[in-house]
N, CA, C and O of each residue as an XYZ file, in Angstrom:
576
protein
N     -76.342   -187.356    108.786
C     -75.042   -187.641    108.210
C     -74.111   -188.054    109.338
O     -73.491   -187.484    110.235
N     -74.288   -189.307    108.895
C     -73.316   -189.368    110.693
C     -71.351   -189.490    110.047
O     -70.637   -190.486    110.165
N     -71.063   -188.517    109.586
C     -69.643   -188.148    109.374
C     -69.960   -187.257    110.096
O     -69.027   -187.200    110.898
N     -70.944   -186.217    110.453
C     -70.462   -185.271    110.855
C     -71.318   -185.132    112.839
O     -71.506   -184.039    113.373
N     -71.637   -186.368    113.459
C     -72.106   -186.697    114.096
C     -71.353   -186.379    115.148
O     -70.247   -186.842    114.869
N     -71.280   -185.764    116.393
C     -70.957   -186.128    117.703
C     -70.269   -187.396    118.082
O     -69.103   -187.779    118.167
N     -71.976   -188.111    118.358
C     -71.691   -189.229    118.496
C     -71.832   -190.282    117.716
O     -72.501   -191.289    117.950
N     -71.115   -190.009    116.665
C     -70.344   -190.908    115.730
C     -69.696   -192.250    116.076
O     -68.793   -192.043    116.887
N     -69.793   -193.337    115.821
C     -68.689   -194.438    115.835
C     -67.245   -194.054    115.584
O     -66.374   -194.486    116.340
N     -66.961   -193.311    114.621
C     -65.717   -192.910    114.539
C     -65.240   -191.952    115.440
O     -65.925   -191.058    115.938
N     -63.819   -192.195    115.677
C     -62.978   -191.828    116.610
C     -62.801   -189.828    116.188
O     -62.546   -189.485    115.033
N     -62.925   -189.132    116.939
C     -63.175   -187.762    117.097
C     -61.954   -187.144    115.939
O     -62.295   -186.678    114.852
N     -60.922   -187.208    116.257
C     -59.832   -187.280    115.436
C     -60.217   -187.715    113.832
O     -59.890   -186.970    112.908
N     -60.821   -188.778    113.634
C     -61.310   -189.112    111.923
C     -62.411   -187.944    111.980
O     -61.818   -187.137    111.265
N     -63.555   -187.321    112.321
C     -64.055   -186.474    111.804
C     -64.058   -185.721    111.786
O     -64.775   -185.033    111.059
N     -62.928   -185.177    112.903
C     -62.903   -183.777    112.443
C     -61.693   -183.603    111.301
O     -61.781   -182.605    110.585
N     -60.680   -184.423    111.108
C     -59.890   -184.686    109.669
C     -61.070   -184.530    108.671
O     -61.417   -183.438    108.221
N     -61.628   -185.654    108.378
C     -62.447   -185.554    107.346
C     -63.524   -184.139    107.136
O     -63.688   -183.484    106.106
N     -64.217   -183.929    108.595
C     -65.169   -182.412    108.054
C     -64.143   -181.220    107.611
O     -64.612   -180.570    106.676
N     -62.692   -180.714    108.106
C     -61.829   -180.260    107.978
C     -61.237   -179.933    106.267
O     -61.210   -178.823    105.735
N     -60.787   -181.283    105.627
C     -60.596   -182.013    104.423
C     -61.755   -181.530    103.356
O     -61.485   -180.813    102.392
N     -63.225   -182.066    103.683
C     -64.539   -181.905    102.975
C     -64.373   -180.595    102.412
O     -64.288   -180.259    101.230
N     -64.327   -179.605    103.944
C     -64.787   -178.509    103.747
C     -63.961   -177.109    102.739
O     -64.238   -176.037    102.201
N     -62.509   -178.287    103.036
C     -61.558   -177.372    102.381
C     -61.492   -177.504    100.624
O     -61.289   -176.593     99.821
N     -61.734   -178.947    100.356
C     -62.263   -179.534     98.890
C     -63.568   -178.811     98.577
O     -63.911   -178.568     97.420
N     -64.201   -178.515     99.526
C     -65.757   -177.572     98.872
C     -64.993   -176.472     98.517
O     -65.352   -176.191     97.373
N     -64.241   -175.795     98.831
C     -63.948   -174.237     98.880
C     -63.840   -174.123     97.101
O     -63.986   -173.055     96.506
N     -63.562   -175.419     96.436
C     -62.408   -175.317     94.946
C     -63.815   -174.525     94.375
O     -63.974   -173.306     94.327
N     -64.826   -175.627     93.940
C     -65.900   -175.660     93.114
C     -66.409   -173.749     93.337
O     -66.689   -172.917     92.474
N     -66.337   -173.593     95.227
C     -67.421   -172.109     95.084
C     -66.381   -171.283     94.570
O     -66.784   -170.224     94.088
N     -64.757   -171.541     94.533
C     -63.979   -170.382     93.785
C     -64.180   -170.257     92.685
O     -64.166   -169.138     92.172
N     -64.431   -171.382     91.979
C     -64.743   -171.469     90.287
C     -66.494   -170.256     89.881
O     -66.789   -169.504     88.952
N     -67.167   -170.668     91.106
C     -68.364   -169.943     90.946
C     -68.205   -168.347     90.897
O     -68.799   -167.626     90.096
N     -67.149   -167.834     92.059
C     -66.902   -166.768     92.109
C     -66.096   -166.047     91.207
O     -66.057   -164.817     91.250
N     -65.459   -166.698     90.404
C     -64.764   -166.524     89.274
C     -65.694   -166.137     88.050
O     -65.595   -165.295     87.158
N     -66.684   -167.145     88.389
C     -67.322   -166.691     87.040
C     -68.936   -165.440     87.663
O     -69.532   -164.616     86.968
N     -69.041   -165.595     88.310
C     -69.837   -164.581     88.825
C     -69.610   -163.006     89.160
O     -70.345   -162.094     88.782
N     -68.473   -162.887     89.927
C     -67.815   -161.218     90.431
C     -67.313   -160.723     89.199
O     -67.159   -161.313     88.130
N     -66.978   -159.014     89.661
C     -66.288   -158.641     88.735
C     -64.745   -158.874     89.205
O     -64.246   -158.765     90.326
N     -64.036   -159.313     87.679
C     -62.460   -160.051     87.884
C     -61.554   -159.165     89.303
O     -60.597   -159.839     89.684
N     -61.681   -158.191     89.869
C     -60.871   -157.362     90.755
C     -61.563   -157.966     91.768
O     -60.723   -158.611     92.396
N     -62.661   -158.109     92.278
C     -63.468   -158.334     93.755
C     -63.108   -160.077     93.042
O     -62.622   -160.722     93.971
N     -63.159   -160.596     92.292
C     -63.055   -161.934     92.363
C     -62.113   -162.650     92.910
O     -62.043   -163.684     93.575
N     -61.176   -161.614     92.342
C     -59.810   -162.157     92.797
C     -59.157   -161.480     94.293
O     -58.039   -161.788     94.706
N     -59.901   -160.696     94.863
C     -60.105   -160.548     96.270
C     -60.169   -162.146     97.128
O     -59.450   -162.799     97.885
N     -61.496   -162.262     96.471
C     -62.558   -163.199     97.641
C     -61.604   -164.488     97.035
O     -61.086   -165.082     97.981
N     -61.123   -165.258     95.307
C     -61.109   -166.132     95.245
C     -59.197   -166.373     96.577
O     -59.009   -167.250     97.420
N     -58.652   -165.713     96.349
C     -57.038   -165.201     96.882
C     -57.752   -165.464     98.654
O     -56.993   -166.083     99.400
N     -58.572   -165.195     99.021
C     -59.302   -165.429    101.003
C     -59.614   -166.825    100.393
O     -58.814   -167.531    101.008
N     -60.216   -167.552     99.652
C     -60.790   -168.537    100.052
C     -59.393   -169.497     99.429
O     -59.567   -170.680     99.722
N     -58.306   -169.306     98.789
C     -57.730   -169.857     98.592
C     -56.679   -170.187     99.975
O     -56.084   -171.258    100.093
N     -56.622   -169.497    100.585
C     -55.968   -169.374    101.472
C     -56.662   -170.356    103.337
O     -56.298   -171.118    104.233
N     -57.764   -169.578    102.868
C     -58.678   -170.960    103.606
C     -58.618   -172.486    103.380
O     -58.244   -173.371    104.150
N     -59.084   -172.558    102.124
C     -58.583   -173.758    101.908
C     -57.504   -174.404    102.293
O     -57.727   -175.269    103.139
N     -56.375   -174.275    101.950
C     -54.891   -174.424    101.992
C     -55.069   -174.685    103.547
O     -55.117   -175.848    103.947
N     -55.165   -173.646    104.406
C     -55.418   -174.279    105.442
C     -56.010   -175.131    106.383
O     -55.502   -175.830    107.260
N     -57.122   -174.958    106.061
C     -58.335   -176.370    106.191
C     -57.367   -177.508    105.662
O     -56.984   -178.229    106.583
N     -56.836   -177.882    104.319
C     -56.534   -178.918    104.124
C     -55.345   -179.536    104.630
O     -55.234   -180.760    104.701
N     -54.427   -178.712    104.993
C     -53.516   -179.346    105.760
C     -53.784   -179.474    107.177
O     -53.235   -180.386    107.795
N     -54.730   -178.493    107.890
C     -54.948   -179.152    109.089
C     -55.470   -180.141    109.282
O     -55.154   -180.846    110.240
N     -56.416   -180.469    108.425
C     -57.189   -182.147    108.103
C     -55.901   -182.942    107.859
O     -55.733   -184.038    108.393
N     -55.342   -182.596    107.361
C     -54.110   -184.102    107.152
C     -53.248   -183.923    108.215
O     -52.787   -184.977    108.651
N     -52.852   -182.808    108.821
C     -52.132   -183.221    109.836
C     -52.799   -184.149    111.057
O     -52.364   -185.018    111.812
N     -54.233   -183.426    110.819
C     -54.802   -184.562    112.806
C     -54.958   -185.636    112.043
O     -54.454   -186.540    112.710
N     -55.520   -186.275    110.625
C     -55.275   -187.331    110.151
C     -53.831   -187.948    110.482
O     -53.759   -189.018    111.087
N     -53.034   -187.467    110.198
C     -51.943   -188.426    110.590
C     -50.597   -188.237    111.780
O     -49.370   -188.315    111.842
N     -51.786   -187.941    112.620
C     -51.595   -187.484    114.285
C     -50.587   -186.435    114.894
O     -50.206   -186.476    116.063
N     -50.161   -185.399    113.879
C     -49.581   -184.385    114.262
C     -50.017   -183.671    114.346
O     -51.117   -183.600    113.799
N     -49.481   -182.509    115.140
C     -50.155   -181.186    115.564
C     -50.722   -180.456    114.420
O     -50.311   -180.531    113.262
N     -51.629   -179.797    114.813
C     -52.296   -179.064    113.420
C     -52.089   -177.463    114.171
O     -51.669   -176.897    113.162
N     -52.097   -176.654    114.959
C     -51.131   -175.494    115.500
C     -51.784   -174.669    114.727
O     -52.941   -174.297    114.923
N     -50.828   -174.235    113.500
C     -50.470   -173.147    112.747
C     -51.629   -173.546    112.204
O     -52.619   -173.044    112.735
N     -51.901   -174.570    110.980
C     -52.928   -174.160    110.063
C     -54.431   -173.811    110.670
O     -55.222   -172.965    110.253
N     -54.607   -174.902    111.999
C     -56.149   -174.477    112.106
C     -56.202   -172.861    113.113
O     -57.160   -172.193    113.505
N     -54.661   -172.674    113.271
C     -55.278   -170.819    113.662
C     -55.514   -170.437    112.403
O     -56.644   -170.006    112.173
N     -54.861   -170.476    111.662
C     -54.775   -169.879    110.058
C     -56.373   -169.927    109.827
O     -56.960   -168.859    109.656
N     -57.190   -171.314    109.816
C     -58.081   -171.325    109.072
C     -59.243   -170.666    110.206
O     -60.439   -170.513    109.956
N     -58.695   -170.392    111.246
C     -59.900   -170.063    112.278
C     -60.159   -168.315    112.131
O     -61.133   -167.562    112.127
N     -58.819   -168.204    112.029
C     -58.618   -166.595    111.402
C     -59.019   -165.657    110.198
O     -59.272   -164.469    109.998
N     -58.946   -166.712    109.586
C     -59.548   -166.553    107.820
C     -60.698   -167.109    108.029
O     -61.159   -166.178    107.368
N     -61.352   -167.544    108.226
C     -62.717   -167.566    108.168
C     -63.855   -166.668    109.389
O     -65.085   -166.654    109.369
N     -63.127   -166.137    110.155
C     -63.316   -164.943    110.781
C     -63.574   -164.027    110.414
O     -64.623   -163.438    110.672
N     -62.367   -163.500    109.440
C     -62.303   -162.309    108.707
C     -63.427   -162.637    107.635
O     -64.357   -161.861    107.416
N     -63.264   -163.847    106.989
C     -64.678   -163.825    105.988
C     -65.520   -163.314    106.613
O     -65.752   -162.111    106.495
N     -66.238   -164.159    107.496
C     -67.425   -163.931    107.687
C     -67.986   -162.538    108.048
O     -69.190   -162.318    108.180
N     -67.069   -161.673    108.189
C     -67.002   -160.445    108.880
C     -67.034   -159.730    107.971
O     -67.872   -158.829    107.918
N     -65.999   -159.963    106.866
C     -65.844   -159.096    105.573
C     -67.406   -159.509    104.527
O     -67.742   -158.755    103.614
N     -68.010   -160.481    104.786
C     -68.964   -160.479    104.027
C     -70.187   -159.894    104.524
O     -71.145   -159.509    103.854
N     -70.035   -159.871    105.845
C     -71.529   -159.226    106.406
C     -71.236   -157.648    106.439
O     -72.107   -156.779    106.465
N     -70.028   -157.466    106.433
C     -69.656   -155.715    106.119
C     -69.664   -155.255    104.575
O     -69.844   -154.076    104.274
N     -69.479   -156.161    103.717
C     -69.847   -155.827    102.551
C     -71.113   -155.902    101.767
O     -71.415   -155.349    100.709
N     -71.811   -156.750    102.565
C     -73.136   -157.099    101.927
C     -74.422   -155.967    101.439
O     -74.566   -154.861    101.960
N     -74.902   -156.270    100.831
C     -76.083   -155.256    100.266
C     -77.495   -155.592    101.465
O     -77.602   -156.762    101.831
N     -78.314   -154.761    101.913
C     -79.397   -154.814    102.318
C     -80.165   -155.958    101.715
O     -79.639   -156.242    100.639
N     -81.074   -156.636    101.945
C     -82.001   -157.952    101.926
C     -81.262   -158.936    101.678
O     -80.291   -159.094    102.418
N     -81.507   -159.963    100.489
C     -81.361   -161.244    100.551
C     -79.743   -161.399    100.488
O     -79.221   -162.468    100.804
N     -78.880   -160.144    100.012
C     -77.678   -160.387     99.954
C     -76.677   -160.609    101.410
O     -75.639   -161.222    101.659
N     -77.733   -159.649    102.262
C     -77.178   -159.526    104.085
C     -77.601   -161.276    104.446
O     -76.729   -162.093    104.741
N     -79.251   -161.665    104.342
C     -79.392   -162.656    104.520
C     -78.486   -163.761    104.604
O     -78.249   -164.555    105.513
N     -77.987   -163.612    103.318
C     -77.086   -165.153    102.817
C     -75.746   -165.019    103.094
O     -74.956   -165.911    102.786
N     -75.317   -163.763    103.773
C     -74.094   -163.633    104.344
C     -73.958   -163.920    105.774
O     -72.925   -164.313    106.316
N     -75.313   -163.645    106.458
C     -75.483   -163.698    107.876
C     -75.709   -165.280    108.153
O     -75.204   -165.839    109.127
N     -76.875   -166.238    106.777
C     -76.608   -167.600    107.241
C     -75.433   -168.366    107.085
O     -75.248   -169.444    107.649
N     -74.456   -167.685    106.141
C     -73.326   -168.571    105.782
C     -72.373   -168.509    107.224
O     -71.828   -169.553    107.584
N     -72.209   -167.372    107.956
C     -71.711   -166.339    108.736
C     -71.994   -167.712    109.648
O     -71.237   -168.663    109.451
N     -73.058   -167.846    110.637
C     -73.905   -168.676    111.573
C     -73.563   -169.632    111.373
O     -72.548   -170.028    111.947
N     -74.483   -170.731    110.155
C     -74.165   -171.895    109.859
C     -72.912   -172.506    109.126
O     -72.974   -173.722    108.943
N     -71.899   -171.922    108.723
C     -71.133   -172.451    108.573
C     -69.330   -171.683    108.923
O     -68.543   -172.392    109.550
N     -69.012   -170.696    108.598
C     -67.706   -170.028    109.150
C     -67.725   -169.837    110.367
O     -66.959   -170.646    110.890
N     -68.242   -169.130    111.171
C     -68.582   -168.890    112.412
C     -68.130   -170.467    113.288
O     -67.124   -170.680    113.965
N     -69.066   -171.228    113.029
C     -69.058   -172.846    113.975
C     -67.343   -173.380    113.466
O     -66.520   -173.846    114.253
N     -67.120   -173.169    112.012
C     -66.002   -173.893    111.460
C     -64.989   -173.439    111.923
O     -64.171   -174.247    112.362
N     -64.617   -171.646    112.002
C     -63.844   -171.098    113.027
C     -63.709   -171.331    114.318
O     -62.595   -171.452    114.829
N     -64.928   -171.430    115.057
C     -64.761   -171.890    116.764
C     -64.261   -173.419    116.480
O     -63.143   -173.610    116.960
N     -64.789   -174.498    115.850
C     -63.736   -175.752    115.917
C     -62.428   -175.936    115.629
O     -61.621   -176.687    116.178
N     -62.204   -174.796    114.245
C     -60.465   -174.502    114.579
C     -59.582   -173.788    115.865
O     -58.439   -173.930    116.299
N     -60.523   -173.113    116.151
C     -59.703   -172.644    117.110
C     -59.584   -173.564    118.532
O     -58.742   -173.461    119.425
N     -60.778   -174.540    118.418
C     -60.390   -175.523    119.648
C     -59.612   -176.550    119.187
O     -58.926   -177.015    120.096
N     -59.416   -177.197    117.907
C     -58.394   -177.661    117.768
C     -56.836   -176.774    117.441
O     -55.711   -177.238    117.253
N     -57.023   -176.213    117.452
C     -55.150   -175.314    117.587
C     -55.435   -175.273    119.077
O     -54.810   -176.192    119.607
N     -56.037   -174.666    119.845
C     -55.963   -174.930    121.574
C     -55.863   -176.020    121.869
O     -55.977   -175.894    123.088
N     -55.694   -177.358    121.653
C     -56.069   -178.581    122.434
C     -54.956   -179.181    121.381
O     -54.887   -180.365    121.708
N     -54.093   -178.980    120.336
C     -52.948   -179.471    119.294
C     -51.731   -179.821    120.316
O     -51.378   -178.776    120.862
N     -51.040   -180.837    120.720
C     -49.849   -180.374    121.045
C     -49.189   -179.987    120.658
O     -49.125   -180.015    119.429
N     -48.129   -179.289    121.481
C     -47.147   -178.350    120.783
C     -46.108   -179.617    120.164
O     -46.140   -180.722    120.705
N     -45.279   -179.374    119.099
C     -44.072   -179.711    118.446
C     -43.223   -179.708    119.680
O     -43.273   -178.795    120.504
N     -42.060   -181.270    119.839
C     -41.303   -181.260    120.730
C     -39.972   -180.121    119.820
O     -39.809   -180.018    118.604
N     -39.475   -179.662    120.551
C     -38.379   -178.832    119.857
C     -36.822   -179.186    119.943
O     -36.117   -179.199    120.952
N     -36.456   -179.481    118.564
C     -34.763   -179.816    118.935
C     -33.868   -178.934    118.713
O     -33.962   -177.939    117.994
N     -32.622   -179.440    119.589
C     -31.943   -177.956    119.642
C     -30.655   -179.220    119.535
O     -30.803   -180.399    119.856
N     -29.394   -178.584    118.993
C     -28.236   -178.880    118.655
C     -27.280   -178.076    119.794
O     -27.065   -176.874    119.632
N     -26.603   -178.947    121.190
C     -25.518   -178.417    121.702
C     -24.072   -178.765    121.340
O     -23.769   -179.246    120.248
N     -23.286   -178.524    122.212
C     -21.870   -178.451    121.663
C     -21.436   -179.715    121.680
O     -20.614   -179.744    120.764
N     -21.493   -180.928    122.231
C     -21.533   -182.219    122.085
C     -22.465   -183.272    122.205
O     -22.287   -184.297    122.861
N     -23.735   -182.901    121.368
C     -24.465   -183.151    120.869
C     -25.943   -183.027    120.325
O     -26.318   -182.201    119.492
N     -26.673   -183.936    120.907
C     -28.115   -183.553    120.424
C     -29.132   -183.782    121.605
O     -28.857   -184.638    122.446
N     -30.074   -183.190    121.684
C     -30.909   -183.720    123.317
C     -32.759   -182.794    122.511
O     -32.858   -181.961    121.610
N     -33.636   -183.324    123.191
C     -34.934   -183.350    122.559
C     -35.325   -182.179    124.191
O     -35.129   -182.566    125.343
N     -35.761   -181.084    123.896
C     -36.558   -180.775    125.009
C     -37.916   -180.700    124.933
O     -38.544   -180.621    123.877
N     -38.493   -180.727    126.282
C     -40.254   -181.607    126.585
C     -40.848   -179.983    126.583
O     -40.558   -178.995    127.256
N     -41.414   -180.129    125.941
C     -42.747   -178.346    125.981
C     -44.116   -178.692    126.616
O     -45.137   -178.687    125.928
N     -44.124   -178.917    127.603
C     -45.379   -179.304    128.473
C     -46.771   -178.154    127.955
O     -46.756   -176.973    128.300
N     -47.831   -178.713    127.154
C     -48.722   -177.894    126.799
C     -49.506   -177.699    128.152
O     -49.269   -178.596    128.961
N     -50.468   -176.639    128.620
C     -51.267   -176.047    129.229
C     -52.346   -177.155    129.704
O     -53.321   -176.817    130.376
């Protein structure tokens, strides 16, 4: 799948928008699953975390899409999918239920968290404006 390629033709910035975007549009369909699968109290646990994931995934995809800092949401989503993966391998049942928490854990939250968190590390910061007494002036926040 070369969307989700390294070395992709497309410019680093388009895929990780788009895997970002994808992943946050997948989240809808497995809430609907979990909805109809859990009991309504644990459903609305997990569907309320993944809603919240989402939300963030998707605006950090549109922000590096349209070249602003993404900061806040991809800590958000690096954080929340942390805690998933954590909360599911601590809740899980012995055999195939640990299994499928530990591959989701690996192959997909785990990696999706470490790329948010290198994009919120590597985001520039927001220039910040400030209003003085005769007038207006932009100050420079030199990132790290």
């Amino acid at each position: 799948m070369a969307l989700l390629a390294l070395d992709s033709p497309l410019p680093t910035a388009l895929w990780q928008s788009r895997l970002l975007t994808l992943t946050g549009l997948a989240l809808l369909p497995w809430m609907g699953y979990l909805a109809a699968t859990l009991p309504p109290a644990e459903a609305a646990a997990w569907i309320a975390l993944d809603t919240l994931e989402a939300a963030c995934l998707l605006a950090a995809g549109r922000r590096i899409r349209e070249g602003l800092p993404a900061r806040l949401p991809a800590t958000g989503a690096a954080l929340l999918l942390a805690a998933d993966a954590c909360t599911d391998l601590l809740t899980s049942a012995p055999g195939t239920e640990l299994a499928a928490a530990l591959a989701m854990a690996v192959c997909a939250e785990l990696p999706l968290a470490a790329l948010c968190a290198v994009l919120a590390r590597q985001s520039p910061r927001p220039h910040k404006q400030a209003t003085g007494g005769s007038g207006t002036y932009r100050k420079q926040v030199s990132s790290r």
